[in-house]
N, C-alpha and C positions, 0 to 999 in steps of 0.2 A: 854811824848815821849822821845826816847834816839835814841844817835847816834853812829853806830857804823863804819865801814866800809869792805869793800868787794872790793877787785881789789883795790886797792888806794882811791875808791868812797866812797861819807859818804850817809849812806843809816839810815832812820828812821825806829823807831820800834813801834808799835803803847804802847801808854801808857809806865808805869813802873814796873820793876818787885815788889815782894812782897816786905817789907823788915822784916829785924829781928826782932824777937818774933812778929810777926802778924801771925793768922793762914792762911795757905794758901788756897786759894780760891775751894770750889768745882770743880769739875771736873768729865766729861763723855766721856772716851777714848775707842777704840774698841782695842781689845786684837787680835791675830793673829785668833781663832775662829767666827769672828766677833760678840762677846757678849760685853757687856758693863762692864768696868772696872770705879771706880769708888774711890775719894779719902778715901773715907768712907772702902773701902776693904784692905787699910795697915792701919788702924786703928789698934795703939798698937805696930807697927813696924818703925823705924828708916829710911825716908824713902830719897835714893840721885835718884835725877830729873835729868836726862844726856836729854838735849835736843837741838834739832841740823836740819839742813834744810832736810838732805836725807840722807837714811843708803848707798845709791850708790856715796858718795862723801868720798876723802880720809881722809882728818879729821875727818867725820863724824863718819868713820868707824872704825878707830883707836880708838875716843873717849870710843865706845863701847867695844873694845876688853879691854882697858888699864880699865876699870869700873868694866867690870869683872874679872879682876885679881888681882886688887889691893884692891877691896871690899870687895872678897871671904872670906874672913877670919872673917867676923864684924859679930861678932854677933846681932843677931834680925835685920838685914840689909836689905831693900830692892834695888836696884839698878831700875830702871824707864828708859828705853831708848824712848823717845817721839819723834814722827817725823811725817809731814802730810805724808809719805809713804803710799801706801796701804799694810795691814797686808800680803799680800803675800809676796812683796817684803823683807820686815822685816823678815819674818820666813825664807827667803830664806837667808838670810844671816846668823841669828843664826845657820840654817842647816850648811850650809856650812863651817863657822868656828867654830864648837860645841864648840858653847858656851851655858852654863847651867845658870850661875849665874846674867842673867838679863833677865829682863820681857821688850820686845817691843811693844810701846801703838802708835796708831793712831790717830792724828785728824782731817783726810780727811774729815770727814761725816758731824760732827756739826761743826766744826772749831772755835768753843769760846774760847778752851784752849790758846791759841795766842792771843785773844784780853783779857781776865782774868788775863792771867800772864805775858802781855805787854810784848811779844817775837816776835808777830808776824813782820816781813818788811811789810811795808807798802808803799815801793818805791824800786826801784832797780833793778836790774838783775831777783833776784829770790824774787820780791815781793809776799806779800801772804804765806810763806812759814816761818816756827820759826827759829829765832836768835839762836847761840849758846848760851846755859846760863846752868849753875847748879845752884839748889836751893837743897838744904839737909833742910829736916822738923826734928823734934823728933817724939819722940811716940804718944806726942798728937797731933801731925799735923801742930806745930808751926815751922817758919820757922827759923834757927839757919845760914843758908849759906846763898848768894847767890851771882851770877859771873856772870855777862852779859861781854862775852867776847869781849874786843872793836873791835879786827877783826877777820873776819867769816873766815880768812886762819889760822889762829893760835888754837893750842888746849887751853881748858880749863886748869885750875889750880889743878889740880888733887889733890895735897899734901895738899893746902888750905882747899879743899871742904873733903876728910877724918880726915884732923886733928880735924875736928869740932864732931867727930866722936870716939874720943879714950879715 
């Protein structure tokens, strides 16, 4: 377990993230079609994990625009925006700020991904719901990044999580 905080509060996360050169754990997310995405599908590609409580919170949402603008350029890059959102909400926000260069993944449905990659709160305001964190994999799926950010009002380390990348 980790602790991060939210409000001034220290809020637990269940388990621990991956760490470096481990592969990163499977995974079954729903894509804005509600079809199943899956780790197995960026196989071969570079992949950074942006994941965050809700695309309707303003770090959350910034996270994502500042991912796609600053990734846009990585060759064989995938960018992964994860959030228990449901997939409508998610798409309604790429609509809205056309953004192309990230793919938004769900884990309203089966909800493993948060106990797997030990993101999920497990106490707090928005218990139940994923921790910010980036993890960056390589091509094989190992994982080379990762940033459990210690509070849920602050963004990620963006320059950290692509320089692992150049």
């Amino acid at each position: 377990m980790s602790q991060i905080k939210f409000g001034g509060q220290k809020v637990t996360t269940y388990g621990a993230l991956p760490e470096k050169d481990e592969k990163a754990p499977h995974f079954e997310l729903l894509k804005a079609d509600f079809t199943t995405a899956t780790l197995e599908d960026f196989k071969g590609k570079r992949v950074i994990m942006n994941i965050f409580p809700s695309i309707d919170t303003g770090v959350c949402a910034t996270s994502v625009r500042n991912f796609s603008k600053k990734a846009a350029d990585l060759k064989n890059t995938v960018v992964l925006c994860i959030s228990r959102d449901l997939p409508f909400a998610q798409s309604r926000f790429l609509n809205e700020e056309h953004l192309k260069n990230v793919i938004n993944l769900s884990d309203f449905r089966e909800r493993n991904f948060g106990k797997d990659y030990g993101v999920e709160m497990i106490d707090g305001p928005w218990e139940g719901l994923l921790s910010r964190v980036v993890i960056v994999l390589d091509e094989s799926g190992k994982v080379i990044h990762s940033q459990q950010v210690a509070d849920i009002d602050d963004e990620p380390d963006y320059l950290a999580a692509l320089k692992t990348l150049l």
